[in-house]
C-alpha positions as CSV (number, residue, x, y, z in Angstrom):
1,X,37.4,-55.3,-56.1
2,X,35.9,-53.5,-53.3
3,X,32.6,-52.5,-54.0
4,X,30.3,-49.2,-51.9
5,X,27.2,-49.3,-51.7
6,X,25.1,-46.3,-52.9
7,X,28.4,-45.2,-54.5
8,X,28.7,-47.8,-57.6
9,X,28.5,-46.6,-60.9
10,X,25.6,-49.1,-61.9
11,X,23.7,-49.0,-58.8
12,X,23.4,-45.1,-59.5
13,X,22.4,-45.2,-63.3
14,X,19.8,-47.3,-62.7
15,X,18.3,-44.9,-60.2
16,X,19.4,-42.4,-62.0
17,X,17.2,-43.4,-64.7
18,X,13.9,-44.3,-62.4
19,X,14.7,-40.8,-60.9
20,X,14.5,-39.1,-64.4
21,X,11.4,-40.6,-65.0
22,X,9.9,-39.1,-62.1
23,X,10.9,-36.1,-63.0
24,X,8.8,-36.0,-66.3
25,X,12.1,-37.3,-68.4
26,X,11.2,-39.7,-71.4
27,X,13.4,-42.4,-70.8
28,X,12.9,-45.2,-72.8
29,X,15.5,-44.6,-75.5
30,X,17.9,-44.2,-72.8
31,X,17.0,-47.4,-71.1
32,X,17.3,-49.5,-73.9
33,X,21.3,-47.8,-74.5
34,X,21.7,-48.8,-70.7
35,X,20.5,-52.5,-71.3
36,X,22.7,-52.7,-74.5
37,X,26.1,-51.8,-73.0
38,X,25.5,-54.7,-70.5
39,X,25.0,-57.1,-73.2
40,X,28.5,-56.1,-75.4
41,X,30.5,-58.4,-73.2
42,X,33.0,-56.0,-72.6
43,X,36.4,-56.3,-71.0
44,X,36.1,-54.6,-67.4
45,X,38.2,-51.2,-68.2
46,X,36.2,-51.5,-71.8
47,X,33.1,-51.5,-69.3
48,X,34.1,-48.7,-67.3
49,X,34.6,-46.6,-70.3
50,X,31.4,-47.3,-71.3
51,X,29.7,-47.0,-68.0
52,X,31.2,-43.7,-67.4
53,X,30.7,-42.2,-70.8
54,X,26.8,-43.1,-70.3
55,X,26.3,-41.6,-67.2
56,X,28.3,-38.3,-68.2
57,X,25.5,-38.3,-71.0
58,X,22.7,-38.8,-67.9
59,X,24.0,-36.2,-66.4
60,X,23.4,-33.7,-69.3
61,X,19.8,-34.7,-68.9
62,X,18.2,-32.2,-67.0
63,X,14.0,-32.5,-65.8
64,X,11.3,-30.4,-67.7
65,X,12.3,-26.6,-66.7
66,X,8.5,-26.1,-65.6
67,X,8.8,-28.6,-62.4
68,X,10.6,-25.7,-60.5
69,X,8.0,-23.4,-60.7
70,X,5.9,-26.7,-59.0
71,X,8.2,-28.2,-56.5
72,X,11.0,-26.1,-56.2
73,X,14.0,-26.5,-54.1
74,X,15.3,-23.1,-52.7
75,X,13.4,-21.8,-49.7
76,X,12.9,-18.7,-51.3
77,X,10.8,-19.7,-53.7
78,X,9.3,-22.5,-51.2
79,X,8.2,-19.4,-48.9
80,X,6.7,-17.4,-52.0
81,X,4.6,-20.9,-53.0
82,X,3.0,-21.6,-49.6
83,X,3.0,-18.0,-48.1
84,X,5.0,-18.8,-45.0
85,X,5.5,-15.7,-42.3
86,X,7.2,-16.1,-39.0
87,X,5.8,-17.4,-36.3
88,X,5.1,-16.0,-33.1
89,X,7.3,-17.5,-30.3
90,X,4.4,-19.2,-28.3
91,X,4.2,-19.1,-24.0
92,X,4.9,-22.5,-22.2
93,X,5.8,-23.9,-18.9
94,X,9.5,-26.0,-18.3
95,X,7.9,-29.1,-17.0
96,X,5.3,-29.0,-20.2
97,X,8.3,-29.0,-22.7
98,X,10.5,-31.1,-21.5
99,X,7.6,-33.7,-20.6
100,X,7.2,-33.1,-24.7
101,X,10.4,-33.6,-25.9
102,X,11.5,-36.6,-23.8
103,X,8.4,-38.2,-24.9
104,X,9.5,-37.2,-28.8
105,X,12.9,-38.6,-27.5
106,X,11.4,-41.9,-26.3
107,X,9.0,-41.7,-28.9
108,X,10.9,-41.9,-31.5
109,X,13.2,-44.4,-29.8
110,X,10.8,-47.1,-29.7
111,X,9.1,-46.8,-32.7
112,X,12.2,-47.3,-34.2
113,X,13.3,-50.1,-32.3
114,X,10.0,-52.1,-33.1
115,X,10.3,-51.7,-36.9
116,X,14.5,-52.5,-37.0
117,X,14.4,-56.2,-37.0
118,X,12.1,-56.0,-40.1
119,X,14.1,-53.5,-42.0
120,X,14.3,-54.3,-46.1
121,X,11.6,-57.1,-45.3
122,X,8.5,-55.9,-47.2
123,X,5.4,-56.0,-46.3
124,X,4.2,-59.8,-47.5
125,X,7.5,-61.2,-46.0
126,X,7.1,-59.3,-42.3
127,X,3.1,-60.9,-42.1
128,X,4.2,-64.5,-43.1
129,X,7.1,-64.3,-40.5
130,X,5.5,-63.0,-37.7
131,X,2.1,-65.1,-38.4
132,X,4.1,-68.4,-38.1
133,X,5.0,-67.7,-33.8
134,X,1.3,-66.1,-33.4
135,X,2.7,-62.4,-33.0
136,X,0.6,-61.0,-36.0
137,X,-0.7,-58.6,-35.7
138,X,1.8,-57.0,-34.1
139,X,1.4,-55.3,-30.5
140,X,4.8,-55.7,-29.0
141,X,8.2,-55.9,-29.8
142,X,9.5,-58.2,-32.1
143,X,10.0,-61.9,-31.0
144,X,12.1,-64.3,-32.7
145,X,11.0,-67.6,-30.8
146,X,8.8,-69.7,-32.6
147,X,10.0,-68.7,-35.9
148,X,11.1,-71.6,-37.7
149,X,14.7,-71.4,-39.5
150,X,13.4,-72.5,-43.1
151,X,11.6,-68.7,-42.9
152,X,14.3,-66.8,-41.0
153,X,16.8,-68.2,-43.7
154,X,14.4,-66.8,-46.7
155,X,13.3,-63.6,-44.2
156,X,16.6,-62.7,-42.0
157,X,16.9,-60.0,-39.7
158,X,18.4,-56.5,-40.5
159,X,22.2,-57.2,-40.4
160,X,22.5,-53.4,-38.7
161,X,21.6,-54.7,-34.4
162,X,18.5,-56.8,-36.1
163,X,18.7,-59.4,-33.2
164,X,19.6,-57.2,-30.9
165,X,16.4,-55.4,-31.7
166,X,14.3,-58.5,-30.7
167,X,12.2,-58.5,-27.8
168,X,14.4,-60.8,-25.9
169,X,17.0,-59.4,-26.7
170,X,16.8,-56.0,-26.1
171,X,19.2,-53.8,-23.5
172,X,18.5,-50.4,-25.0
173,X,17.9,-48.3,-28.4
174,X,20.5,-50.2,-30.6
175,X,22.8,-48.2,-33.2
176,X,20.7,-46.7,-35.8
177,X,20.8,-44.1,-38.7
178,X,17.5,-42.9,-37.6
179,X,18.6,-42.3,-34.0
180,X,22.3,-41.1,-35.4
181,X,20.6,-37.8,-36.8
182,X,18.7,-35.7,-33.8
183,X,21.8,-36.4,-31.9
184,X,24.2,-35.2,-34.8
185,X,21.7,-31.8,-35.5
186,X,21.8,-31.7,-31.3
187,X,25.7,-31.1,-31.4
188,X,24.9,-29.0,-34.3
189,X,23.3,-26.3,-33.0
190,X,24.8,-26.4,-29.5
191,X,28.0,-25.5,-31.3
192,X,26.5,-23.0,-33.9
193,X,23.0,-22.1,-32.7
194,X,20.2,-21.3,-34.6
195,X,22.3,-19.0,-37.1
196,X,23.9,-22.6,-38.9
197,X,24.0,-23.3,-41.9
198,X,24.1,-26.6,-44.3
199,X,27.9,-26.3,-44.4
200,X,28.1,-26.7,-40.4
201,X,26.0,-29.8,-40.8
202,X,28.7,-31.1,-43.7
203,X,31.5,-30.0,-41.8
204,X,29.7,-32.1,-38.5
205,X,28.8,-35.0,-40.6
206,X,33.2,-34.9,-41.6
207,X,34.0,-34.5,-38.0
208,X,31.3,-37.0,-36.2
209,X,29.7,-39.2,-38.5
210,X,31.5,-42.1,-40.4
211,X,30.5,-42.5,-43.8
212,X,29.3,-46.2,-43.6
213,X,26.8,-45.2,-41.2
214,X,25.2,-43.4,-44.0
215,X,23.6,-44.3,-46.6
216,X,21.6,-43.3,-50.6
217,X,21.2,-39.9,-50.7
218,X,23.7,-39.1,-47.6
219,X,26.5,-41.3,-48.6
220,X,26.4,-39.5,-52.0
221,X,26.4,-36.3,-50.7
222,X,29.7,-37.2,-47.8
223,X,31.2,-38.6,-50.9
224,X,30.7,-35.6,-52.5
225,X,31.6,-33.0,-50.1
226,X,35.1,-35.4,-49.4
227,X,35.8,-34.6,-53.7
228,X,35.5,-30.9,-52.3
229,X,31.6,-30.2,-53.5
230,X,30.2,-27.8,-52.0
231,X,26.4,-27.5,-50.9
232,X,23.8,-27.6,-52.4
233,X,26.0,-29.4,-55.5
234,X,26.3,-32.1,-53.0
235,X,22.8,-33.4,-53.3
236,X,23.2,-33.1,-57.4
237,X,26.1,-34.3,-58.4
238,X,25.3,-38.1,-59.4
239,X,22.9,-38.2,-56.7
240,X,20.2,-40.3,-57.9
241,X,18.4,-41.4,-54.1
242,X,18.3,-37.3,-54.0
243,X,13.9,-37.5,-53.7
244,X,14.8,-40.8,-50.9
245,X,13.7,-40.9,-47.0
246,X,17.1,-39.7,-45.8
247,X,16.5,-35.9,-45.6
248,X,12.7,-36.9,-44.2
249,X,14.4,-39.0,-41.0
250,X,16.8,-35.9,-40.2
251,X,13.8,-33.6,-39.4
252,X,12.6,-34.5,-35.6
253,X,14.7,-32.4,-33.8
254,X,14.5,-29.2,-35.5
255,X,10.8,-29.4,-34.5
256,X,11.7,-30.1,-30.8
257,X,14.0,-26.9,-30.6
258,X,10.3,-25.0,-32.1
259,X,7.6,-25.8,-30.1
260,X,4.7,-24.5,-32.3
261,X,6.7,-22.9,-34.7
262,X,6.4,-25.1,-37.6
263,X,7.7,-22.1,-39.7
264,X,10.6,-22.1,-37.7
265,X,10.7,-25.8,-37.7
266,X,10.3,-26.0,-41.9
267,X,13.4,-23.3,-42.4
268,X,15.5,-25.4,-39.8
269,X,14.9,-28.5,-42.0
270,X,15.1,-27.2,-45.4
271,X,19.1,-26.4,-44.2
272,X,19.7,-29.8,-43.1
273,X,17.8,-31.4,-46.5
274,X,18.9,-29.4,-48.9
275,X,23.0,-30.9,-48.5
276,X,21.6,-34.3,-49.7
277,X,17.8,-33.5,-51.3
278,X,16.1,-31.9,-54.0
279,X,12.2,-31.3,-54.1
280,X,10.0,-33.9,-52.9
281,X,12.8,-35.0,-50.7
282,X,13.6,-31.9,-49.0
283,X,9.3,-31.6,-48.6
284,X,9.4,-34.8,-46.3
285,X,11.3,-33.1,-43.5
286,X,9.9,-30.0,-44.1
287,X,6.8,-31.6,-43.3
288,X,7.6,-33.9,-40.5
289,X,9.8,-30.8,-39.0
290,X,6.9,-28.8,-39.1
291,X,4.4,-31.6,-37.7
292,X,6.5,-32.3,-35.0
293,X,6.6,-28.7,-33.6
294,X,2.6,-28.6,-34.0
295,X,2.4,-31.3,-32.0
296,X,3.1,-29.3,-29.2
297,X,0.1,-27.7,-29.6
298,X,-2.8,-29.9,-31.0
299,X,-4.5,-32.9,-29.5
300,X,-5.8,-33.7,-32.7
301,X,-3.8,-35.7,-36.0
302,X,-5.5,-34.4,-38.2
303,X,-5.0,-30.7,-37.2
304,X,-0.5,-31.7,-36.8
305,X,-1.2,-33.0,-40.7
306,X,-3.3,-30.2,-41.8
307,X,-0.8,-27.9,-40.4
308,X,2.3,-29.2,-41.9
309,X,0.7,-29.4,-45.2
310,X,0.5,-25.7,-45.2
311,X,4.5,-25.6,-45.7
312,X,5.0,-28.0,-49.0
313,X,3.9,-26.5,-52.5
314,X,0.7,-27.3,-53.5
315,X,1.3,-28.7,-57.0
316,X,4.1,-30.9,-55.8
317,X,3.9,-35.2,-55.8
318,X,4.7,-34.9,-51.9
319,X,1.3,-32.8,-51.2
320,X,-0.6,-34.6,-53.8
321,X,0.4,-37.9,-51.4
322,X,-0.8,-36.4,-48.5
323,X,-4.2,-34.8,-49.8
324,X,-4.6,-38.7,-51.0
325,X,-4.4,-39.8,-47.9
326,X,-6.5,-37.4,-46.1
327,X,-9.7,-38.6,-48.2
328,X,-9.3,-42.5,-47.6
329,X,-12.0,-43.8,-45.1
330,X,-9.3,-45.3,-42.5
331,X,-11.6,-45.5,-39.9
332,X,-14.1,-47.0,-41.9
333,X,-12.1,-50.0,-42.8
334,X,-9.9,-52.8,-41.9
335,X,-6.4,-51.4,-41.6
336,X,-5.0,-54.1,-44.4
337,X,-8.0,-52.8,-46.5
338,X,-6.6,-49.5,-46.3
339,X,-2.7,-50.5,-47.0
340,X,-4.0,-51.9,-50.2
341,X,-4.9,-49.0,-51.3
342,X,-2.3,-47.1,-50.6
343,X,0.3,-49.9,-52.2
344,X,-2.0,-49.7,-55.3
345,X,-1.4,-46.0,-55.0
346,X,2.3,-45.9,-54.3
347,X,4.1,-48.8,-54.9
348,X,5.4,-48.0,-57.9
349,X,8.0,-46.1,-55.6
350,X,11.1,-47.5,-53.8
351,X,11.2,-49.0,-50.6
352,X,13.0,-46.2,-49.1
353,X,11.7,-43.1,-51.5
354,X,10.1,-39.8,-49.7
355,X,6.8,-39.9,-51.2
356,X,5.5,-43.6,-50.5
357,X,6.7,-43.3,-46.3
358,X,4.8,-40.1,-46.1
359,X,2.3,-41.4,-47.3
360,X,2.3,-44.4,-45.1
361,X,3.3,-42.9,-42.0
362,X,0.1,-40.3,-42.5
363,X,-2.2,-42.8,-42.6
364,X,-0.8,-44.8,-39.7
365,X,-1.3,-41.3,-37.7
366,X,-4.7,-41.0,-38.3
367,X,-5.5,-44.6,-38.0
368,X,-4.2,-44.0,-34.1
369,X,-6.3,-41.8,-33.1
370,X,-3.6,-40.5,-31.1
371,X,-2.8,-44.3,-29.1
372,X,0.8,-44.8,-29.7
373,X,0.7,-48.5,-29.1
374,X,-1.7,-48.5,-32.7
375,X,0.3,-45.4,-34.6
376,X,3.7,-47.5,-34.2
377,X,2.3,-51.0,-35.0
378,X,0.1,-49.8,-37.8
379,X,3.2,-48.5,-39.2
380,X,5.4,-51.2,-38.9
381,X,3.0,-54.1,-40.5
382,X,2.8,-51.2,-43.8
383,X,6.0,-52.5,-44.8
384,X,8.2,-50.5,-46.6
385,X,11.0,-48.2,-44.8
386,X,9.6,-50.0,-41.3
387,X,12.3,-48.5,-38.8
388,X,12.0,-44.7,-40.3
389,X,8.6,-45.0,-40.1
390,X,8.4,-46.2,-36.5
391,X,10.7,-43.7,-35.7
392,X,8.4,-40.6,-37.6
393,X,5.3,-42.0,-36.1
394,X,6.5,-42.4,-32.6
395,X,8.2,-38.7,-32.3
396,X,5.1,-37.2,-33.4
397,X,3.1,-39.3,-31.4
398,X,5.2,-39.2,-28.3
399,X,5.7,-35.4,-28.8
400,X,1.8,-34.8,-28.8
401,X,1.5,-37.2,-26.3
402,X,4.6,-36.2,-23.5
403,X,6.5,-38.5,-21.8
404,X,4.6,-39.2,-18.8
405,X,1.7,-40.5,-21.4
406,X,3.7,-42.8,-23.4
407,X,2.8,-46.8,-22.6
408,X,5.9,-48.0,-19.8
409,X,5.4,-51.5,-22.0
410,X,7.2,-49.5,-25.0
411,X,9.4,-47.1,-22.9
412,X,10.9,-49.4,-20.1
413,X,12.6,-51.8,-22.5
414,X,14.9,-48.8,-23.9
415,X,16.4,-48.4,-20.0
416,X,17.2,-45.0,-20.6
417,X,20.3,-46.0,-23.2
418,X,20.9,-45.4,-26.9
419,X,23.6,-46.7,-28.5
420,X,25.1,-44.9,-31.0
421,X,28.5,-44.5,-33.8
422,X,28.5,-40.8,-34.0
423,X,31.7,-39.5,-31.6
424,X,31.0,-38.4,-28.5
425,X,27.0,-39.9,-28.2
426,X,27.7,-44.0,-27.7
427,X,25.8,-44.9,-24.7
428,X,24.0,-41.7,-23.9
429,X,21.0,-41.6,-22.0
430,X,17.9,-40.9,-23.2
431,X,16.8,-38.6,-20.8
432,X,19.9,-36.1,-21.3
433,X,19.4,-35.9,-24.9
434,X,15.8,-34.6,-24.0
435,X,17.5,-32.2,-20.6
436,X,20.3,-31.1,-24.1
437,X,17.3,-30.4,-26.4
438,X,15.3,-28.9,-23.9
439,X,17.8,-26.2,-23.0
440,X,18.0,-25.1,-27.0
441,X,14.0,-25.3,-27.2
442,X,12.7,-21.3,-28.4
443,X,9.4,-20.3,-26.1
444,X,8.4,-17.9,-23.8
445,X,8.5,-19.1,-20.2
446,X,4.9,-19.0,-17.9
């Protein structure tokens, strides 16, 4: 029997379940229910039944009524909690934007790139592994030479272009869901321009996107629309990855088309995260949209993070995070010293859930200083969702930064190529994703 990942009845009630819990559910009665049906020793369609009729109960199960007054989901009521107005559409020169969104292009290229071979290896694993060829701590691509086989047998690479993300094996920016999104909300608004809406991006994802190149919360949510569910059901219905990274690593792009207009920038990205998100996981790319687009105009971290924090409810788990972050001492300590504190913090979460990322990609920004080489590393040796986070940490970085700043040692490799399994993108180049963007950016010419 074939079996989907992300889409499996089990895999989703036990998420389902860690997801209610979040949410302020009691569980515990409901867990113990769970673990009994797997120990009747049921036929398989006696299993199903069971399975099924359990998670239509789950599904009754609603979170505490009072959250959405806290961390609610509709923009409207998002705009009321954080006072948003519109922004002003700010004055720049051509060669200053597109020097800024090539380097968010590249950016975000490499940063991914240098976390991909370590993807689903946690933090422990990717410190023992790359301590045994002397390339801890990192400060360059990947290597696998030197690693002996006994640890890449009990540590392998990702199995999506892992070794072809390896230093010596790298031709360009391999295939990768993180690098699949700007491109896909590109061709989005050059076909529907700055009046889309979430159904365009469904109706995109149908036309341009295969399913298997996406994955928790986004798989659901194609699966969903392809039963005819309409959005925002499709981030609802049996969705239990719906507070995940996926809406977070959609978000770069609608801050490159709002150069400080991280008003502009939030709206843009609450579209896009509400098909597959609820609360805390729409807040990551409201907050990354809305970092991204002040990095056009701050030289300073902290001033991007302060910023963007202004756009994501006060009361919610997502600004808690970030507030938490803002008070640790990160210059003041060893950056392991630091990581344990925030895995004491966090890492109760999943590997790939909004709030824990955030968190980690905030402090690896202010750890940098603003030097890319130290934002994208830091980031990577925290563990967790390592090629995301590269990627988040390297547009807002390279954005702030521009492309004729950005270190040649992390830019070169890429050659100018990104590979890609959205129709119509495989093997574009770099550079005229940025000249694309560019031409869609909103500012006032000098």
């Amino acid at each position: 029997m074939m079996r989907i990942s992300h889409l499996e009845t089990s895999e989703r009630i036990k998420f389902e379940l860690a997801q209610l819990k979040e949410e302020g559910i009691e569980i515990d009665e409901l867990n113990n229910e769970w673990e009994s049906i797997a120990k009747l020793g049921l036929k398989d369609f006696e299993l199903r039944e069971k399975i099924e009729a359990f998670y239509c109960k789950l599904e009754k199960t609603s979170s505490r009524p009072q959250r959405d007054s806290v961390d609610p989901s509709t923009w409207n009521e998002i705009v009321k909690l954080c006072n948003i107005t519109k922004n002003i559409v700010p004055t720049f020169s051509f060669s200053f934007i597109e020097d800024r969104i090539l380097g968010g292009w590249l950016g975000r290229s490499a940063g991914c790139l240098l976390g991909k071979p370590v993807e689903k290896i946690q933090r422990p694993g990717i410190k023992e592994l790359l301590s045994s060829n002397g390339t801890w701590p990192i400060s360059d691509y990947i290597s696998g030479k030197g690693i002996p086989d006994s640890l890449l047998q009990k540590y392998p690479w990702n199995r999506h272009s892992g070794k072809e993300s390896l230093k010596e094996n790298i031709e360009c920016m391999t295939e990768d869901d993180d690098m699949n999104y700007p491109m896909l909300n590109l061709f989005v608004y050059e076909r529907y321009g700055e009046e889309f809406t979430t159904e365009n991006i469904i109706q995109t994802w149908l036309e341009i996107l295969p399913i298997l190149s996406t994955f928790t919360a986004e798989r659901v949510a194609y699966f969903n629309a392809l039963n005819g569910i309409q959005p925002p059901a499709t981030a609802i219905v049996r969705n239990p990855y719906r507070e995940w990274i996926g809406a977070q690593i959609r978000a770069d792009f609608w801050g490159w088309v709002s150069p400080a207009q991280p008003a502009r920038a939030a709206e843009f990205a609450w579209r896009d995260a509400c098909l597959s998100h609820v609360r805390n996981g729409i807040y990551g790319a409201i907050f990354f949209a809305a970092a991204i687009a002040a990095s056009f105009k701050y030289e300073k971290i902290n001033d991007i993070i302060n910023e963007a924090l202004l756009f994501i409810p006060p009361k919610s788990r997502f600004a808690e995070a970030i507030r938490f972050v803002l008070t640790l001492p990160v210059h003041e300590q060893s950056w392991d010293n630091a990581l344990d504190i925030l895995y004491q913090k966090f890492g109760h979460y999943h590997w790939v859930h909004t709030i824990n990322n955030a968190a980690l990609v905030t402090l690896a920004l202010i750890s940098s200083k603003g030097d890319y080489e130290r934002a994208i590393c830091n980031v990577v040796m925290g563990g967790w969702d390592t090629d995301s986070n590269g990627a988040t940490v390297g547009s807002i970085i390279g954005t702030m930064l521009g492309a004729n700043n950005l270190p040649l040692k992390w830019v070169s490799p890429l050659n100018n190529k990104i590979r890609s399994s959205l129709k119509g993108f495989d093997n574009s180049l770099l550079s005229d994703l940025a000249k694309r963007t560019v031409k869609l950016s909103k500012y006032l010419p000098k």
